[in-house]
C-alpha positions as CSV (number, residue, x, y, z in Angstrom):
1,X,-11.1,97.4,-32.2
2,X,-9.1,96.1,-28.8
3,X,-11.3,94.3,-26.6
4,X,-10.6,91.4,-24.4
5,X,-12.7,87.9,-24.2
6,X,-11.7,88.1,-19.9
7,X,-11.3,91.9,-18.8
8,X,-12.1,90.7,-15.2
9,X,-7.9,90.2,-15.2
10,X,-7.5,93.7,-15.5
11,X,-8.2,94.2,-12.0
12,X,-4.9,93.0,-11.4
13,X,-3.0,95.9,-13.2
14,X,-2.1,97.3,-10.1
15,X,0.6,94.6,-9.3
16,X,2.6,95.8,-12.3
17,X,4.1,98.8,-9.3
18,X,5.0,96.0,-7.1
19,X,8.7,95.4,-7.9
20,X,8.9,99.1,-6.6
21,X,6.6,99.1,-4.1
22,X,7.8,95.8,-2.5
23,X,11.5,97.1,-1.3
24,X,9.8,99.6,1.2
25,X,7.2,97.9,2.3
26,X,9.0,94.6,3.2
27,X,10.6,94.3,6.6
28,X,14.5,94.1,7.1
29,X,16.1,90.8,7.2
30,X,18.7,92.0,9.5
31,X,18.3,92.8,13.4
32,X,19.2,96.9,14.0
33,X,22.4,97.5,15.2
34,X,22.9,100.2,17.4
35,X,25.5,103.3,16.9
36,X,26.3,105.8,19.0
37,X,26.6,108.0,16.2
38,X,25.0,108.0,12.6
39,X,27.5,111.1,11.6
40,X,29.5,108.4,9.6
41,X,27.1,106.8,7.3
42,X,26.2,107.8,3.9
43,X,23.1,110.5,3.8
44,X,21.5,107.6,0.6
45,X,21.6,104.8,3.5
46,X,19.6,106.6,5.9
47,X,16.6,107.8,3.6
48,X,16.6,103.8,2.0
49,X,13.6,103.0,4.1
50,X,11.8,106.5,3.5
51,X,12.0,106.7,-0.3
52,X,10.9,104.6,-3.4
53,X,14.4,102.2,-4.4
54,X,16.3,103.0,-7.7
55,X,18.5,100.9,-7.5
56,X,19.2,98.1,-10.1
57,X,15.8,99.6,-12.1
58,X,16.2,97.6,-15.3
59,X,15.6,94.5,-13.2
60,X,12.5,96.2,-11.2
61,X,11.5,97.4,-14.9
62,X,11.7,93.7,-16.4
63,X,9.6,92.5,-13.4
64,X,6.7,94.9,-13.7
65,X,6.4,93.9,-17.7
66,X,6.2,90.3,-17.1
67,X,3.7,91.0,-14.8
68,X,1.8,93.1,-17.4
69,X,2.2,90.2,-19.6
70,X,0.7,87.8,-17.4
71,X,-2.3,89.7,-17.0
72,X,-2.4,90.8,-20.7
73,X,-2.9,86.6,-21.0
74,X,-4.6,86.2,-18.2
75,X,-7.6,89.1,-19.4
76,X,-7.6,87.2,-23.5
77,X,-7.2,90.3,-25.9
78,X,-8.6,90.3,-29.2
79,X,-8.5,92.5,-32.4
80,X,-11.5,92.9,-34.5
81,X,-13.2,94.9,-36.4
82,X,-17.5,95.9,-35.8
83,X,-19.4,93.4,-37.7
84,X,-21.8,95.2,-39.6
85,X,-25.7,93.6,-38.9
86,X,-28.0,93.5,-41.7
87,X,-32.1,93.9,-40.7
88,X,-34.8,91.8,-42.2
89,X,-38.1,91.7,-42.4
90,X,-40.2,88.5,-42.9
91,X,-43.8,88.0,-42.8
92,X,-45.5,85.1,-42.0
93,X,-47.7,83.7,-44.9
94,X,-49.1,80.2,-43.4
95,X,-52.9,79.5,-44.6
96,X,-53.2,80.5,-40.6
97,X,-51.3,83.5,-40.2
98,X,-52.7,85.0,-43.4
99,X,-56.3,84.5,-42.6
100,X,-55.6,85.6,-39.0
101,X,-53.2,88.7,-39.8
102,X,-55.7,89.5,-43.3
103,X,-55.8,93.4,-43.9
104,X,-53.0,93.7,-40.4
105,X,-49.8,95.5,-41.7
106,X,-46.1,95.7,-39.6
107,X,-46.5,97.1,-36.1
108,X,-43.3,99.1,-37.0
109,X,-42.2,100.7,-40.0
110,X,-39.5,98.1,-41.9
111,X,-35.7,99.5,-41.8
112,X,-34.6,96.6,-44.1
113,X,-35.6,94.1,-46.5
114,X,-38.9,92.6,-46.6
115,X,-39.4,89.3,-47.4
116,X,-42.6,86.5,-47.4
117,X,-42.3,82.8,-47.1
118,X,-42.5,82.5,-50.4
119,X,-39.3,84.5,-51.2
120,X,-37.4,83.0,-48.4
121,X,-38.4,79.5,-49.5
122,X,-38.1,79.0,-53.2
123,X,-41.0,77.1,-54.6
124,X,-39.7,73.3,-56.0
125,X,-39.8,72.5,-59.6
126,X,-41.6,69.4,-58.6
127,X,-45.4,70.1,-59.4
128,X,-48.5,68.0,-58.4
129,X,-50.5,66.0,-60.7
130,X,-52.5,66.9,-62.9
131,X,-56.0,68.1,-60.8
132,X,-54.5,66.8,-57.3
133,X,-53.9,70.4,-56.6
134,X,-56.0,72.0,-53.9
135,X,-56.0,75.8,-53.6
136,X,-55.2,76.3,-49.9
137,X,-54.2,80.1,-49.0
138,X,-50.8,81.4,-48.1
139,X,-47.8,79.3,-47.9
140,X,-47.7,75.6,-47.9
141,X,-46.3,74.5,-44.4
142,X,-45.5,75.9,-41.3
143,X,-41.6,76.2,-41.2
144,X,-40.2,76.5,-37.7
145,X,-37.7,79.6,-36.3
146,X,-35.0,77.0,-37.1
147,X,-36.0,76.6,-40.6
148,X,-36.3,80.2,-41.4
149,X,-32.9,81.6,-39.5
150,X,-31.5,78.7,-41.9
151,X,-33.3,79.7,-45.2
152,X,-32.2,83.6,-44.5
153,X,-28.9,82.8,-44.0
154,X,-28.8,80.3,-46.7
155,X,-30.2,83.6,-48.9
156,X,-27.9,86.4,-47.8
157,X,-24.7,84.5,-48.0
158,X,-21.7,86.3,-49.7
159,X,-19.0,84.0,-49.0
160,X,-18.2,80.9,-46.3
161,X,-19.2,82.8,-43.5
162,X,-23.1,84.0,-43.3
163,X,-23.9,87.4,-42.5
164,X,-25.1,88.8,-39.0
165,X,-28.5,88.8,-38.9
166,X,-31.6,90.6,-37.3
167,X,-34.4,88.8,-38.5
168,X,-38.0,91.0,-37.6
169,X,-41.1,88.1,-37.6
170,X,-44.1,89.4,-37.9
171,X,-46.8,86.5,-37.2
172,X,-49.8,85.2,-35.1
173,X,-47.1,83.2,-33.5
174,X,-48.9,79.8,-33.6
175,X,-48.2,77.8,-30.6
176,X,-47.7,74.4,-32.0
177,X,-45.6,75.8,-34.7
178,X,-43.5,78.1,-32.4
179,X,-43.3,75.9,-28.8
180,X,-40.4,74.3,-30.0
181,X,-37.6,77.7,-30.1
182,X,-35.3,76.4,-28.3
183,X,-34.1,74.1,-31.1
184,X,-33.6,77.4,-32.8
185,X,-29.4,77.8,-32.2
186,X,-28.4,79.8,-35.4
187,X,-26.3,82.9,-34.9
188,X,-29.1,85.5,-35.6
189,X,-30.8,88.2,-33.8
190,X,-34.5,87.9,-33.3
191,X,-37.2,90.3,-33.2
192,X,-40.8,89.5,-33.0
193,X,-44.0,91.7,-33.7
194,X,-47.6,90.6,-33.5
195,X,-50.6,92.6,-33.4
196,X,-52.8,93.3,-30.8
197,X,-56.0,91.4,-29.8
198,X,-56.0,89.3,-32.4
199,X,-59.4,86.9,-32.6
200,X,-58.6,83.1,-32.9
201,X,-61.6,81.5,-34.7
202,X,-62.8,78.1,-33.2
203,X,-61.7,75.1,-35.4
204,X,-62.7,71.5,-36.5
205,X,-60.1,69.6,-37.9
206,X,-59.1,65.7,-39.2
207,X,-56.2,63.5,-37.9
208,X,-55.2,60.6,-37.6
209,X,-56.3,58.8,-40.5
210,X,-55.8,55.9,-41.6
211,X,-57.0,52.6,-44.7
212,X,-57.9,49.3,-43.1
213,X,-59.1,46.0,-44.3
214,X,-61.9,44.3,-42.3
215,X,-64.1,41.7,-42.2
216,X,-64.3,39.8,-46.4
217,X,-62.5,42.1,-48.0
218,X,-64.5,45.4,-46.4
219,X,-61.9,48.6,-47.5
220,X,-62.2,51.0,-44.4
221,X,-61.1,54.6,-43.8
222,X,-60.6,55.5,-40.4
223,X,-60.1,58.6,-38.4
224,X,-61.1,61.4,-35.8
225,X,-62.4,64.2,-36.0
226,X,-61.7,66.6,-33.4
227,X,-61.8,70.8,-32.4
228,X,-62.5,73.5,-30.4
229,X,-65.9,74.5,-31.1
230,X,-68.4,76.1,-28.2
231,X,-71.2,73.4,-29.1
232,X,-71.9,70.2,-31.0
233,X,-71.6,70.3,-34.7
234,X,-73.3,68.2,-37.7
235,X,-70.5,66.6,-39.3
236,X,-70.6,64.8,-43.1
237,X,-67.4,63.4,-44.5
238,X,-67.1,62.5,-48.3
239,X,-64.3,60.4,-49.9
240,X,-63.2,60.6,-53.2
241,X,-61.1,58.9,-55.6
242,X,-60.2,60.1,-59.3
243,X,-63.1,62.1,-59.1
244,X,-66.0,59.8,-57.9
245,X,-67.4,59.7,-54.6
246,X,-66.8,56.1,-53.1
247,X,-67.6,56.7,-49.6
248,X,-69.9,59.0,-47.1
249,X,-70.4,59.5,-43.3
250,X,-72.7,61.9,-41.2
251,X,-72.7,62.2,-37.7
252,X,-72.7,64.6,-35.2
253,X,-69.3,65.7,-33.0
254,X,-70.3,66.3,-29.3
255,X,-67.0,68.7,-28.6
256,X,-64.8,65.6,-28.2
257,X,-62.8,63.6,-30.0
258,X,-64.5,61.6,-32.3
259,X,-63.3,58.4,-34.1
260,X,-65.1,57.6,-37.8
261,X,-65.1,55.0,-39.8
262,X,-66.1,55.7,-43.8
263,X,-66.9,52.3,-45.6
264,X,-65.4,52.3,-49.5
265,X,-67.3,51.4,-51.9
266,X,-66.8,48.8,-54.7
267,X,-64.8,51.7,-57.0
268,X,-62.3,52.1,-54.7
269,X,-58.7,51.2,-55.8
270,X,-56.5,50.7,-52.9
271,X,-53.6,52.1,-54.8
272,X,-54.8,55.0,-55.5
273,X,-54.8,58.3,-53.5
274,X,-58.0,59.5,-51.7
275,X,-59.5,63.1,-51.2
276,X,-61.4,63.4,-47.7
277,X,-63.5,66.3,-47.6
278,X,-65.2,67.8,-44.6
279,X,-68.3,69.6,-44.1
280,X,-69.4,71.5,-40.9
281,X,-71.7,74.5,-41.1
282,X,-70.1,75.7,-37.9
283,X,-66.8,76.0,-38.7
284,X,-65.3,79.0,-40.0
285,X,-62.0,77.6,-40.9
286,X,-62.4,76.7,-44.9
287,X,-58.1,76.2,-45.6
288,X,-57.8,72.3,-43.8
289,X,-61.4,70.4,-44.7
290,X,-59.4,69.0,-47.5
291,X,-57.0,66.5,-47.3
292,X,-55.0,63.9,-49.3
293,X,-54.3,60.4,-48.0
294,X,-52.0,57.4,-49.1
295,X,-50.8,54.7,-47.1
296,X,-47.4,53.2,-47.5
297,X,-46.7,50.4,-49.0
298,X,-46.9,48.4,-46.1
299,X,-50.4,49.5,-44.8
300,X,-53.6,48.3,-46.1
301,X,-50.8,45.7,-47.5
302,X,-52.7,42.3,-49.0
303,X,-51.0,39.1,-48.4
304,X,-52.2,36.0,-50.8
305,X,-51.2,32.7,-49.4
306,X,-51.1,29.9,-52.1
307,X,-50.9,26.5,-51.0
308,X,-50.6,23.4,-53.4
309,X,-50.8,20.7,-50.3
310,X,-54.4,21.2,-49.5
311,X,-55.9,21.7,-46.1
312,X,-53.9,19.0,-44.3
313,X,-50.5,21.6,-45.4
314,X,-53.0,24.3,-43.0
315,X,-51.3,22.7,-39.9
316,X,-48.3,20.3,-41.3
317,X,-46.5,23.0,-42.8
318,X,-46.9,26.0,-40.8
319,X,-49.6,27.7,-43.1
320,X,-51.0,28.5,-39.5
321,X,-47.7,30.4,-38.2
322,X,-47.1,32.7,-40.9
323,X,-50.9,33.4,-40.8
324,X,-50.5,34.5,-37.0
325,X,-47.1,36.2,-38.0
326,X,-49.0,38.2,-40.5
327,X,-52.1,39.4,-37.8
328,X,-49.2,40.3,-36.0
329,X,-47.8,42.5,-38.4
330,X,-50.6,44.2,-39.1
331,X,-51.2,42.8,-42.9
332,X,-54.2,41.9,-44.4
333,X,-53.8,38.1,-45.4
334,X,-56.6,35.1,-47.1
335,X,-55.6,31.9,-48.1
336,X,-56.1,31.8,-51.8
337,X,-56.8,28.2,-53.4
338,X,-57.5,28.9,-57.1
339,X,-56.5,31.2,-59.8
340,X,-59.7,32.6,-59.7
341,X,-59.3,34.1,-56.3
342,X,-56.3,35.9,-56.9
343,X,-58.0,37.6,-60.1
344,X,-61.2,38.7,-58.0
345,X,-59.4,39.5,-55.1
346,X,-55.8,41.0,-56.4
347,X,-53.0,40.6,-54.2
348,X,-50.1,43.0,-53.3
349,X,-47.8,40.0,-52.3
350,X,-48.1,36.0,-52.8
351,X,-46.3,33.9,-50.2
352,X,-46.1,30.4,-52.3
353,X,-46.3,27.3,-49.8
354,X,-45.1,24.6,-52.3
355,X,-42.9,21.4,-52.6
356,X,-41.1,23.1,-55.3
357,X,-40.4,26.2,-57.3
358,X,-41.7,25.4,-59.9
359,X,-45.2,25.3,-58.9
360,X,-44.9,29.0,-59.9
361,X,-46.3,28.5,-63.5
362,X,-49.6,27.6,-62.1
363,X,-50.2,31.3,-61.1
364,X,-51.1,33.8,-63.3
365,X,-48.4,35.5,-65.4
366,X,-49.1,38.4,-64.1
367,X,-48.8,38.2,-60.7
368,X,-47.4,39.9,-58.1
369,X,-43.9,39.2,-56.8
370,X,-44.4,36.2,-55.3
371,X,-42.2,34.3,-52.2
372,X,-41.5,30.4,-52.3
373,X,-42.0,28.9,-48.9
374,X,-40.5,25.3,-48.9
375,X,-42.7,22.8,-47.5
376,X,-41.4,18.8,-47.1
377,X,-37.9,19.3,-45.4
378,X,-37.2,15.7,-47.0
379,X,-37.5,17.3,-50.8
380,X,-34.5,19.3,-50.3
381,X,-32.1,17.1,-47.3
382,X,-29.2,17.1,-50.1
383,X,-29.0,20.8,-50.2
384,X,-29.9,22.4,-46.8
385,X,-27.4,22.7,-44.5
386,X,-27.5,22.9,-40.2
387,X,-27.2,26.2,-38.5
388,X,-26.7,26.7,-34.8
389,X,-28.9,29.6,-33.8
390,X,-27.0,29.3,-30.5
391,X,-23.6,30.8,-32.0
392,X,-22.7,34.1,-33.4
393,X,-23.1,34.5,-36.9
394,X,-20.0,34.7,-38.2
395,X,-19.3,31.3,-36.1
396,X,-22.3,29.5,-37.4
397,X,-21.3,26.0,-37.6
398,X,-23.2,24.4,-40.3
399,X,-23.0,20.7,-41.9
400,X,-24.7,18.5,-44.7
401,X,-27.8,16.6,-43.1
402,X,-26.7,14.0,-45.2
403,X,-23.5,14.0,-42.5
404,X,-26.2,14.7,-39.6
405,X,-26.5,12.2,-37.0
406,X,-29.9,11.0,-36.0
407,X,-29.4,12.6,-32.7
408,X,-28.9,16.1,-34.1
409,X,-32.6,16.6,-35.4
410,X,-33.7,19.7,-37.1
411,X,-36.2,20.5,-35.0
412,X,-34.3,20.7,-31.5
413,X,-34.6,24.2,-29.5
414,X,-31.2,25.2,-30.8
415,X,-31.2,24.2,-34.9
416,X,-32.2,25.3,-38.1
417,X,-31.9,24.0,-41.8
418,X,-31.4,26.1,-44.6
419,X,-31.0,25.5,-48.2
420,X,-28.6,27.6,-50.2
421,X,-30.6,27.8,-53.7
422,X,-27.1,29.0,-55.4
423,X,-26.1,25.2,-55.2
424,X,-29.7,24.5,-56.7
425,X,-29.0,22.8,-60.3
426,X,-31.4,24.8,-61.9
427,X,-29.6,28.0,-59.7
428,X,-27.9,29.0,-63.3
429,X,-30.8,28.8,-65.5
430,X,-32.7,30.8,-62.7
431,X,-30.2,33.7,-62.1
432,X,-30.3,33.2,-58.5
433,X,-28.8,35.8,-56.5
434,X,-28.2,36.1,-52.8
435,X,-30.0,39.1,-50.8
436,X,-29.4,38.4,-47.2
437,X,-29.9,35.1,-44.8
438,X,-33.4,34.5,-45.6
439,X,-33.7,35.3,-48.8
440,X,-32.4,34.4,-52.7
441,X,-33.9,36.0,-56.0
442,X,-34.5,34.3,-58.9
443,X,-34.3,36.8,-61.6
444,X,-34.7,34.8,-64.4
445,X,-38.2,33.9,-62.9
446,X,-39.0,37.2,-60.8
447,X,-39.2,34.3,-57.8
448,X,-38.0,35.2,-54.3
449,X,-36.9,32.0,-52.8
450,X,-36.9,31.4,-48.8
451,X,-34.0,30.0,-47.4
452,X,-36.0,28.5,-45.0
453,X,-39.0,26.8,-43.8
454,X,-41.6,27.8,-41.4
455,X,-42.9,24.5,-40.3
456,X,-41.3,22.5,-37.1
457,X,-39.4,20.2,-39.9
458,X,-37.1,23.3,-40.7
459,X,-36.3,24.2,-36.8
460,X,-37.9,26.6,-34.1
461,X,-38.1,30.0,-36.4
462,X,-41.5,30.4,-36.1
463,X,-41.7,29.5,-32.5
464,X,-39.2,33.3,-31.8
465,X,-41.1,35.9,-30.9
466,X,-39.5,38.2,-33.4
467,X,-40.6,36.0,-36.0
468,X,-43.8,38.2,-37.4
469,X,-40.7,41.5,-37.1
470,X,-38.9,39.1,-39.5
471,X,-42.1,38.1,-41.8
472,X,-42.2,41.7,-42.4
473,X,-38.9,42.4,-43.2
474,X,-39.1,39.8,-45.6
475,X,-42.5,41.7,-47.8
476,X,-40.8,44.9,-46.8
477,X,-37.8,44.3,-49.0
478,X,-39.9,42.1,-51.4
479,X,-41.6,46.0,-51.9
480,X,-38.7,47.7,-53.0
481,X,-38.3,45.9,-56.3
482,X,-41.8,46.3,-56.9
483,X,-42.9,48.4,-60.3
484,X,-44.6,51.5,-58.5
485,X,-43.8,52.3,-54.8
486,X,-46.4,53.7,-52.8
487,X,-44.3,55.9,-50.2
488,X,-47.7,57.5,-48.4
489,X,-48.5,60.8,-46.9
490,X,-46.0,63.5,-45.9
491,X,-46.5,66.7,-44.4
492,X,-45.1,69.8,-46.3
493,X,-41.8,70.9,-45.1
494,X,-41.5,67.7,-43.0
495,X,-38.0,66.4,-42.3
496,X,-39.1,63.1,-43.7
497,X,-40.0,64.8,-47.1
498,X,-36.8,66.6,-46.9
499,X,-35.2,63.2,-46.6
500,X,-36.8,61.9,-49.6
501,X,-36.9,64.6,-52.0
502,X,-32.9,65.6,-50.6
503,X,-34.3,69.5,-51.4
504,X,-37.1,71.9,-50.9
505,X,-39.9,70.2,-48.9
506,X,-42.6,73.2,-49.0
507,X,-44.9,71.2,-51.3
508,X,-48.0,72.3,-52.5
509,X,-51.0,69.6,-51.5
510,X,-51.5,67.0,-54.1
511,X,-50.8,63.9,-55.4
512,X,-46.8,63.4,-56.3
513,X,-45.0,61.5,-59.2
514,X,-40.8,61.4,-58.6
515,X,-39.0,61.3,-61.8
516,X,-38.1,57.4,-62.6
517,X,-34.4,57.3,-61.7
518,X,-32.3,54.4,-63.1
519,X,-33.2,50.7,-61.9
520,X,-35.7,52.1,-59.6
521,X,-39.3,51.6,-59.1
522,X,-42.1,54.6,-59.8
523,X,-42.3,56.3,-56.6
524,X,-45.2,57.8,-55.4
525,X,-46.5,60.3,-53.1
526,X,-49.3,62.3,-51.6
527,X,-48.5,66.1,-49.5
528,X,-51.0,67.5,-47.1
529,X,-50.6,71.0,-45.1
530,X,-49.0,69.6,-41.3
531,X,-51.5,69.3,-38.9
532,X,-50.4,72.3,-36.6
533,X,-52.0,74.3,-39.3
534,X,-55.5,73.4,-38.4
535,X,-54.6,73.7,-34.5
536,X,-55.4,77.3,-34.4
537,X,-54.1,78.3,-30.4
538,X,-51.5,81.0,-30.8
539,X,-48.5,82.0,-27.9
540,X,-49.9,84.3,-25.1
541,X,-48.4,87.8,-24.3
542,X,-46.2,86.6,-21.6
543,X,-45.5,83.2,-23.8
544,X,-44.4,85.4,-25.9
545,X,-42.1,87.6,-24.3
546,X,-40.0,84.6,-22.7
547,X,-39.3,83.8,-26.6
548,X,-38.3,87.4,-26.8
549,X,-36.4,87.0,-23.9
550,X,-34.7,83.8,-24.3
551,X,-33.3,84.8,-28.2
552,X,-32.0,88.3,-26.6
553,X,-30.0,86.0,-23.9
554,X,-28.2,84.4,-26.7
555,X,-28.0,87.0,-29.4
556,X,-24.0,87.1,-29.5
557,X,-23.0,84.6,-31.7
558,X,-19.9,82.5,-31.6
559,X,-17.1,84.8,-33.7
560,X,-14.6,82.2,-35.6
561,X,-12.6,84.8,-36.8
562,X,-12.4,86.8,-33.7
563,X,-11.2,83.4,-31.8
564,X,-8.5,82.9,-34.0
565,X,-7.5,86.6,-33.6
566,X,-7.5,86.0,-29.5
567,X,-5.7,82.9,-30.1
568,X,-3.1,84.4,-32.1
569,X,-2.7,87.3,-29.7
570,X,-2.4,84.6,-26.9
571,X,0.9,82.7,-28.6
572,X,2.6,86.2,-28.9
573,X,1.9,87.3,-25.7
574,X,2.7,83.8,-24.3
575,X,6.8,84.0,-26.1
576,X,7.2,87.7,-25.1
577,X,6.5,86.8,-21.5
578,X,8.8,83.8,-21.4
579,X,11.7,85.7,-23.3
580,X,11.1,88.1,-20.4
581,X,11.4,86.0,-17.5
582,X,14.4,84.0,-19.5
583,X,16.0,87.5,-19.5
584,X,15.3,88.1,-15.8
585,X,16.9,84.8,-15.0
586,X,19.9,85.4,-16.8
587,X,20.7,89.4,-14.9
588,X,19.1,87.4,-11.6
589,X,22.1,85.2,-12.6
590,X,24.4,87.8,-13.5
591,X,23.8,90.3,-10.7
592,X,24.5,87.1,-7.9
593,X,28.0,85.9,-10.3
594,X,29.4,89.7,-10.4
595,X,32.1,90.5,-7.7
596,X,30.8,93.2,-5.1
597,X,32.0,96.4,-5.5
598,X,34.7,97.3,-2.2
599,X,34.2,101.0,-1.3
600,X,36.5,102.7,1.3
């Protein structure tokens, strides 16, 4: 089919008469002579100025296409054929939308295929463990327009190019799972249907929580509970942990937010998942009183410091600092003085504050990855070397102390010692391998080595104020090497779970296991429903239609095919009007070279 991308141009096919036009309308050059007779002129030279001009019509005709041509280009033509559209028909399975929509069937009769959430999204091979699962209704997630235009073109595709949709939603049309439409930009058609006066139950819900250490050693869960019901509600929370209840709290929710705290008990391990279970005799919504919680890695994270230089080493080398750097961070950290501490009280991470490495064999052998902090700057003069924070990294200047003068000291605003463990001579028999500035790895002894110190000795580190950002960068990548990785809680069909599983997100809730990949840690994982899911507020009418609206504003989609066909048409049409003009320059030419004809 011919259609044009400009047809505006076409108003201009009117100037294709104007080479024949122009001769009578335009004004002689000459001024009229006068004759006292006419008798002896030609009959053709008196009716010039009353009759459309012949003469010389090839030229005239030449004209008139390249004008044509020039509005042809102008107006964009393109050849293609009707794109046939294919109709389908989802429905919205959510735990919301089902118990909202229960027993409600299409507002119109379907003309196409019919698919659920479940269809459109496969379910993943990865399964939950072994009596994590909870049982919540309907589909697990809330994908967005964006996510299911994607997943139905992603199912309908025959080749390269996806097929022209019209997808029909039927749903409750949640508004914090909708809101967000205008993200939606794939090339589809939408339709939406909802049934009328639909009832939106009043809701009590959980968020934000969170695990805490406080006070001796005190494991705390924290969050808020907050809804939409008319009047207060009594409120008990239970926390569970591989089956056994290790925490309770009862109160009463006075319609606004309220922020809980649920002491653990002495069974609780804190790297284990936890099942938080809400009771309120009020509230009708049964599919979100359940939910799963891990923290990361690096929450709730326990920091043993181990110092062999007694209290005095509290103050002389900056035991103090990285104590404050920690608080900052957010870590849990105690100061751990015998064995017998780290066995009743089990670190995640040891930061060793020792005159030398080996002071590792005093610790248990089964402890955690543990960081050596040097202490006494004068231990290790012959192998640390001077860096001037002051230049660029790549121009760091640095020197033996041993060549040092007694003016440059260490601990000036603009210097910093290191010691390069490689050049250690028991580096070989350790395996000691470089990781970034700040730190080494021993693998021989599963040691991390600091490259640094933190005391005033070493230089102004610990005076920066990024320092505690760097404190954690260093337990952050002690983490990754550790044997299981505790990854936290993701939300089904996040982005972020997308990320990490690099496939289907829609998880069921539970507690998740990835398969042990090559040199990689266990990885572990816990998925609840998204929170939007438990706040039930759903688009009004005229919300509703603006949706409608905005996605019947932009229904055309971008055609690649169809702009390579107007380009195409454009380079054809662009040499057949040059070619024409060359040719009317060269019988211009002609016409003013040939000799004039001499009549008598």
């Amino acid at each position: 089919m011919f259609q044009f991308l400009a047809p505006l141009w076409l108003l201009g096919l009117p100037l294709v008469a104007l080479p024949w036009v122009w001769p009578v309308l335009k004004r002689p050059l000459q001024p009229p002579l006068r004759f006292s007779t006419l008798l002896l002129f030609p009959p053709e030279t008196l009716h010039r100025q009353f009759q459309l001009s012949r003469q010389e019509w090839w030229l005239k005709l030449l004209r008139s296409l390249i004008l044509l041509g020039l509005i042809l280009l102008l107006a964009r033509p393109l050849w293609r054929e009707p794109e046939p559209v294919q109709a389908v028909w989802i429905r919205d399975t959510t735990a919301s939308t089902t118990a909202l929509l229960e027993g409600m069937s299409f507002t119109e009769a379907p003309s196409g295929a019919v698919l659920t959430l479940e269809e459109l999204f496969p379910e993943s091979a990865l399964r939950p463990e072994q009596g994590t699962h909870l049982k919540t209704p309907g589909f697990p997630g809330a994908p967005t327009l964006a996510q299911i235009a994607e997943a139905a073109q992603d199912r309908f595709r025959k080749d390269e190019r996806p097929p022209l949709l019209h997808l029909h939603l039927y749903s409750d049309f949640q508004r914090s799972q909708f809101q967000h439409y205008t993200s939606a930009t794939q090339p589809v058609r939408w339709t939406f249907h909802r049934s009328a006066h639909l009832q939106v139950p009043a809701n009590l819900r959980m968020q934000k929580i969170r695990l805490r250490t406080e006070g001796l050693f005190e494991p705390v869960l924290e969050l808020e509970i907050s809804g939409d019901l008319p009047t207060a509600a009594e409120v008990q929370l239970l926390v569970q942990q591989n089956g056994q209840n290790i925490g309770s709290w009862s109160g009463t929710w006075n319609t606004e937010p309220l922020a809980t705290k649920v002491l653990l008990g002495a069974k609780f391990k804190r790297h284990e998942p936890l099942l938080v279970r809400m009771e309120a005799l009020d509230d009708p919504v049964t599919w979100d009183n359940e939910r799963w919680f891990l923290p990361p890695a690096t929450e709730n994270l326990w920091v043993a410091l181990v110092t062999t230089s007694g209290g005095e080493g509290l103050y002389r080398h900056g035991l103090h600092a990285l104590k404050s750097a920690l608080n900052a961070a957010g870590f849990f950290s105690y100061v751990a003085t015998t064995t017998d501490d780290l066995q009743e009280f089990p670190p995640d991470l040891i930061l060793l504050l020792a005159d030398h490495p080996e002071r590792i064999s005093r610790l248990p052998k089964d402890t955690r990855p543990t960081l050596f902090i040097p202490t006494r700057f004068e231990d290790w003069r012959e192998f640390a070397v001077h860096e001037s924070t002051s230049q660029p990294d790549v121009d760091r200047g640095k020197r033996s102390v041993s060549e040092a003068s007694p003016q440059e000291n260490p601990s000036g605003p603009e210097a910093q010692w290191r010691v390069d463990w490689r050049n250690w001579p028991e580096a070989t028999a350790w395996q000691v391998e470089a990781v970034n500035l700040d730190l080494q790895y021993a693998k021989e002894r599963d040691l991390w080595l600091l490259t640094t110190g933190v005391s005033s000795a070493w230089g102004p580190l610990y005076q920066q104020r990024a320092f505690a950002d760097q404190v954690r960068g260093w337990l952050e990548q002690m983490l990754r090497r550790t044997p299981v990785q505790r990854l936290g809680t993701f939300a089904s069909g996040s982005r972020e779970l997308a990320e990490l599983l690099n496939g289907n997100p829609h998880l069921r809730s539970g507690d998740y296991t990835l398969p042990l990949e090559k040199e990689t840690p266990e990885r572990r994982f816990v998925v609840v429903l998204p929170e939007r899911e438990a706040q039930l507020s759903i688009l009004s009418d005229d919300e509703l239609a603006r949706m409608q609206q905005h996605f019947d504003e932009r229904s055309a989609r971008p055609d690649i095919q169809s702009q390579v066909s107007a380009e195409r048409l454009r380079e054809w049409l662009l040499w057949l009007v040059l070619m024409l003009v060359l040719l009317e320059v060269a019988l211009a030419a002609l016409r003013v070279w040939r000799p004039p004809k001499t009549t008598l």
